[in-house]
C-alpha positions in Angstrom: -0.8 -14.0 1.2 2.9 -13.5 1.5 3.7 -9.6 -0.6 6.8 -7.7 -0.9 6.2 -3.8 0.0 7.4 -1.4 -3.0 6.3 1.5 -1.2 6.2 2.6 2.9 2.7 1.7 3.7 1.8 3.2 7.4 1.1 0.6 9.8 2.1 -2.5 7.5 6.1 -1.6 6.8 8.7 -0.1 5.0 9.6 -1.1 1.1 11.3 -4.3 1.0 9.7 -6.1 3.9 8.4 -9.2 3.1 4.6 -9.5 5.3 1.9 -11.6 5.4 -1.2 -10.1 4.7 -4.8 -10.8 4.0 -5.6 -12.1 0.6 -8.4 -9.2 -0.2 -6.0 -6.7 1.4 -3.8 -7.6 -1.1 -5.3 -8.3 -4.2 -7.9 -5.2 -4.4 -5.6 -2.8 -2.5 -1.5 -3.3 -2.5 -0.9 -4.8 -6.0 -3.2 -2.0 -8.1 -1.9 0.4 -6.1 1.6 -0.5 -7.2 2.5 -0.7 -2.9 3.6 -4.1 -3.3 3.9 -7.5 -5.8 3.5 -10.6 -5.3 6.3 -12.8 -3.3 7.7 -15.8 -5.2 11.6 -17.1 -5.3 12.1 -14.5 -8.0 10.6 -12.1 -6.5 12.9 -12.3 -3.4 16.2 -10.9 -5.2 14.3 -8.0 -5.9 14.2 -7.1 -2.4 17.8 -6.1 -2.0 17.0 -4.1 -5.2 14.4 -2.3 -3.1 16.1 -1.9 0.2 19.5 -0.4 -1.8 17.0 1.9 -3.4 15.3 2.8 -0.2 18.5 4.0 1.4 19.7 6.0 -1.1 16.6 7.7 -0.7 15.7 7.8 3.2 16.7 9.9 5.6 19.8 7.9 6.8 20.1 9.2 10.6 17.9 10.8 13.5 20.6 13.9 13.6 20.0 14.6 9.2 16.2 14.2 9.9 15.7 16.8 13.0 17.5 19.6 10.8 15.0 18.8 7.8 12.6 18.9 10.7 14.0 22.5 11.3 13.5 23.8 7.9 10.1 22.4 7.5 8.7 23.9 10.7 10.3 27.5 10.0 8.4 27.4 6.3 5.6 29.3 5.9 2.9 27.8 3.8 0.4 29.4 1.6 -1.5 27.4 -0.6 -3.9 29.3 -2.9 -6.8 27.3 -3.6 -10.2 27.5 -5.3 -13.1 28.1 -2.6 -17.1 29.0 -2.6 -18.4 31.8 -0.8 -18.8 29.9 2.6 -15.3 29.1 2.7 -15.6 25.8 1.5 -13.1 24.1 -0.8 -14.2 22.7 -4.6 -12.5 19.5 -3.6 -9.3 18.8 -1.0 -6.0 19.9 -0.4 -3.9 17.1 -1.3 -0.9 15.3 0.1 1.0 16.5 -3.2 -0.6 20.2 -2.9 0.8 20.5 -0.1 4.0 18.7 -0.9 4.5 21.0 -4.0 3.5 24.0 -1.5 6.4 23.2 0.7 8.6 23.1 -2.4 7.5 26.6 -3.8 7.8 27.9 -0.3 11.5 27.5 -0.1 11.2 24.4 1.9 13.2 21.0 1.2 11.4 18.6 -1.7 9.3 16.5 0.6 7.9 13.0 -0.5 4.2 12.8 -1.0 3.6 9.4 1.1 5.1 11.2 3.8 2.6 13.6 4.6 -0.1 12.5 7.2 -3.3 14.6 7.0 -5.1 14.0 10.2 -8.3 15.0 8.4 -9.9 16.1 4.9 -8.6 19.6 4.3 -11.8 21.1 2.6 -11.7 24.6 4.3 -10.1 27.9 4.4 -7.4 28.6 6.9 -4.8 27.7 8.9 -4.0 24.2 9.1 -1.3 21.8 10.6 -0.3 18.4 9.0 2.4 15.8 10.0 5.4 15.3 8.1 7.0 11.5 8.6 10.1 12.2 8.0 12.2 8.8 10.1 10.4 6.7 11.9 11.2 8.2 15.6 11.4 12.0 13.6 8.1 13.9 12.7 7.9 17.5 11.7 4.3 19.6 12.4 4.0 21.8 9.2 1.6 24.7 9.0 -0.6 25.3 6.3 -2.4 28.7 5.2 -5.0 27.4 3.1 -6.3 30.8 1.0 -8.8 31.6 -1.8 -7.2 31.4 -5.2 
């Protein structure tokens, strides 16, 4: 099934690509998740729509994106969560926990879909997570994760 990308989706492109993908991958993933519509003729002017959009919004150059990478790796993070007596998390630190904990740390506003949690975060501690911030640029935050 041809699909036009709203959203970056890791490993299948950047919004505004036109792909071909598998019809399942498509129908019960992509399209409810609002990642990408349908391509028809239509549909095909609304990808310069997308990729004007997308660069306003991006990171335009490798130079801007190391200095963001800068001030995301001299944050410190403390996210205040609630935890049992074990240490153990009720639930998981989020990709928008922690990109509202970035944000209230003094750190630069930080998309959501950008964050790359290598694993579940469902303990107390220090953690590290991957920030995507250009495609050749990633930024290594770290993550105090403490009982609310």
């Amino acid at each position: 099934m041809k699909i036009i990308l709203t959203h970056e989706v890791s490993g299948l492109g950047a919004a505004g690509d036109v792909v071909d993908v598998k019809d399942g991958y498509a129908r019960n993933y992509l399209i409810p998740r609002n990642f990408a519509i349908r391509w028809t003729k239509g549909g095909e002017k609304d990808v310069e729509q997308i990729r004007r959009a997308r660069k306003i919004h991006e990171i335009q150059t490798i130079e801007q994106a190391n200095s963001v990478k800068a001030q995301l790796e001299g944050v410190k993070v403390r996210l205040a969560v609630r935890s049992g007596d074990a240490g153990r998390l009720f639930g998981s630190v989020t990709p928008a926990d922690i990109a509202s904990a970035i944000k209230a740390a003094g750190g630069p506003e930080v998309d959501k879909r950008r964050i790359e949690l290598g694993s579940a975060i469902k303990t107390l501690g220090a953690h590290v997570t991957s920030v995507r911030l250009h495609p050749e640029v990633a930024a290594k935050v770290n993550i105090e994760v403490v009982a609310a």
